[in-house]
C-alpha positions as CSV (number, residue, x, y, z in Angstrom):
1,X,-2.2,-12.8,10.6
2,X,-4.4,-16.1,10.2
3,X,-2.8,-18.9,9.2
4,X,-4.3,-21.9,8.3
5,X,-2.6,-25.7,8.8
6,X,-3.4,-27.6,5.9
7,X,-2.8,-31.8,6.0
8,X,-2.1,-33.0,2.5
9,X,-2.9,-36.9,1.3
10,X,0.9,-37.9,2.4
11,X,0.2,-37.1,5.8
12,X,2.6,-34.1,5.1
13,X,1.5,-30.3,6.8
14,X,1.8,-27.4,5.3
15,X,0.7,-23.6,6.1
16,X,-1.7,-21.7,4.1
17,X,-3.0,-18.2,4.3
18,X,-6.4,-16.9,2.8
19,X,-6.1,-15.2,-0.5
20,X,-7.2,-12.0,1.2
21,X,-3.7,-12.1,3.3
22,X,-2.0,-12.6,0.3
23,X,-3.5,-9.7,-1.4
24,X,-2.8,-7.6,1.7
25,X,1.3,-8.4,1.5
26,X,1.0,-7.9,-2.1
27,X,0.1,-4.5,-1.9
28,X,2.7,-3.9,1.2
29,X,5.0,-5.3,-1.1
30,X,4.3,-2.8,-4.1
31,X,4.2,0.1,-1.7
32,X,7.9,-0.4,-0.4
33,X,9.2,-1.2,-4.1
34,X,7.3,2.2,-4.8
35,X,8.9,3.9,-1.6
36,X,12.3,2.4,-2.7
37,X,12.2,3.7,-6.1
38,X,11.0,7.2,-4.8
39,X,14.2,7.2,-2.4
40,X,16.5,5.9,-5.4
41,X,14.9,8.8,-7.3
42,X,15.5,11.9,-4.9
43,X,19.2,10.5,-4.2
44,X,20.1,10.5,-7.5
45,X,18.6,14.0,-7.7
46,X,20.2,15.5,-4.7
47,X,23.5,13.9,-6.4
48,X,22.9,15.9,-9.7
49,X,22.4,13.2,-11.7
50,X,19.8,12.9,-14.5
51,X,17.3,10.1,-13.5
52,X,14.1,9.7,-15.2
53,X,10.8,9.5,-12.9
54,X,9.4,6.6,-15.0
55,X,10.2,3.8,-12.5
56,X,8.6,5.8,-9.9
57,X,5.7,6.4,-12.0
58,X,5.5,2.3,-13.2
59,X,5.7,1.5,-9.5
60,X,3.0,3.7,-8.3
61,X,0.7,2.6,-11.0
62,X,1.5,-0.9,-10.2
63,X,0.1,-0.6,-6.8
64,X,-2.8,1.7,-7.9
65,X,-3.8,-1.3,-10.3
66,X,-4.0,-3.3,-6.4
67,X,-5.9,-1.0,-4.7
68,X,-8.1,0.6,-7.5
69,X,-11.5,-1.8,-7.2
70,X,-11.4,-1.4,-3.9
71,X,-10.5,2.6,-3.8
72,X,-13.1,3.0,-6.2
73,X,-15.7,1.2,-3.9
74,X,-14.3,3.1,-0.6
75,X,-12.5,6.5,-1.2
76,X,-14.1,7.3,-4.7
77,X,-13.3,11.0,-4.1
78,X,-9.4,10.0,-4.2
79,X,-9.9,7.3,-6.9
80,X,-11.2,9.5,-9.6
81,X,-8.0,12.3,-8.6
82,X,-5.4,10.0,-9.1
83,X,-6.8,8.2,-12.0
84,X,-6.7,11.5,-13.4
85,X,-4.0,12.7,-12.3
86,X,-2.3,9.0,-13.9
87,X,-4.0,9.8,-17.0
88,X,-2.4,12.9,-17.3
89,X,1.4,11.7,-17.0
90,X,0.7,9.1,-18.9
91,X,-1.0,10.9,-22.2
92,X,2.0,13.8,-21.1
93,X,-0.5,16.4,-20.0
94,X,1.4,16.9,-16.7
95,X,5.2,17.3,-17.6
96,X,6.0,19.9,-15.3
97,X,6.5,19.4,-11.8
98,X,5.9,15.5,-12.1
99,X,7.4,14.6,-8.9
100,X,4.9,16.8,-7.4
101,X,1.8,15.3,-8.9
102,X,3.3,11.5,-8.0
103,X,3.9,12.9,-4.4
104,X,0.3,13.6,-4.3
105,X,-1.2,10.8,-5.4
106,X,1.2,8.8,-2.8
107,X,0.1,11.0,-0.1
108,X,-3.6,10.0,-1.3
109,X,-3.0,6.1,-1.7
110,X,-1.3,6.5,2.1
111,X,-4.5,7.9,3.5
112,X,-6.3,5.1,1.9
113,X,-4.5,2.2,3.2
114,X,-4.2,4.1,6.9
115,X,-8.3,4.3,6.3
116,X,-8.3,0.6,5.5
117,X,-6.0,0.2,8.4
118,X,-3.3,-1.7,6.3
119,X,-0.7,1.0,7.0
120,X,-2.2,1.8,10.3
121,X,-0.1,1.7,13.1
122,X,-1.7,3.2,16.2
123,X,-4.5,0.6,16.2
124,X,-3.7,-0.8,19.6
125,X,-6.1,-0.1,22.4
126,X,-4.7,0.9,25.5
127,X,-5.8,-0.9,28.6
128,X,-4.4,-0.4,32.2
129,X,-3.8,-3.4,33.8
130,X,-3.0,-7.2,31.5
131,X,-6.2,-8.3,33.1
132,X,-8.3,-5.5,31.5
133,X,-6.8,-5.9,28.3
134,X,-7.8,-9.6,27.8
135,X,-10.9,-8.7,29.1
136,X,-11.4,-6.4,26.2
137,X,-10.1,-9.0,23.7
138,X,-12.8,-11.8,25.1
139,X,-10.4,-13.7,26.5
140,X,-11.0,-14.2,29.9
């Protein structure tokens, strides 16, 4: 991650990162409170307790509201599902089989953010030797 030193008028330094970085951790963030809440729901469900799905549902929203611009621009296929698919829970079109519908549209935002490789994790190249692999990167 870029970081960026930044020398104030008292001489003092500080670290800054580029608003696009900050984004990128936001919407990290709001996809492991979402992930949280999902896991608090299905315990509480496997438990036999009543739990409503609304904090789930606040959660997932919250980090549609993130991603949606940029969605829109890139995966406008999956944009348009789960801003219907929002709708509906919200206006209480889809009352049955909620959890179903959220799953889905987390399964969509997940493919997404692996496209956008934010959630990606097998980016690295492989390379034989550490020679070849800082050859690759430019840096010998």
């Amino acid at each position: 991650m870029a970081e960026y030193f930044n020398r104030n008028n008292t001489g003092q330094t500080s670290v800054s990162m580029p608003p696009h970085e900050i984004i990128k951790i936001q919407i990290l963030e709001r996809r492991a409170n979402l992930i949280e809440a999902l896991e608090f729901y299905k315990n509480r469900k496997a438990k036999g307790q009543t739990t409503p799905i609304s904090l789930v549902t606040a959660r997932l929203f919250s980090l549609f509201l993130e991603i949606r611009t940029s969605m829109k621009r890139k995966d406008s296929d999956n944009y348009y599902i789960i801003v219907s698919l929002l709708e509906g829970i919200e206006k209480r079109k889809i009352v049955d089989n909620q959890l179903h519908w959220i799953e889905e549209m987390i399964f969509r935002i997940e493919y997404y953010l692996d496209n956008i490789e934010l959630t990606k994790i097998d980016t690295k190249e492989k390379h034989g030797t550490p020679e070849e692999e800082n050859k690759a990167k430019g840096l010998s």
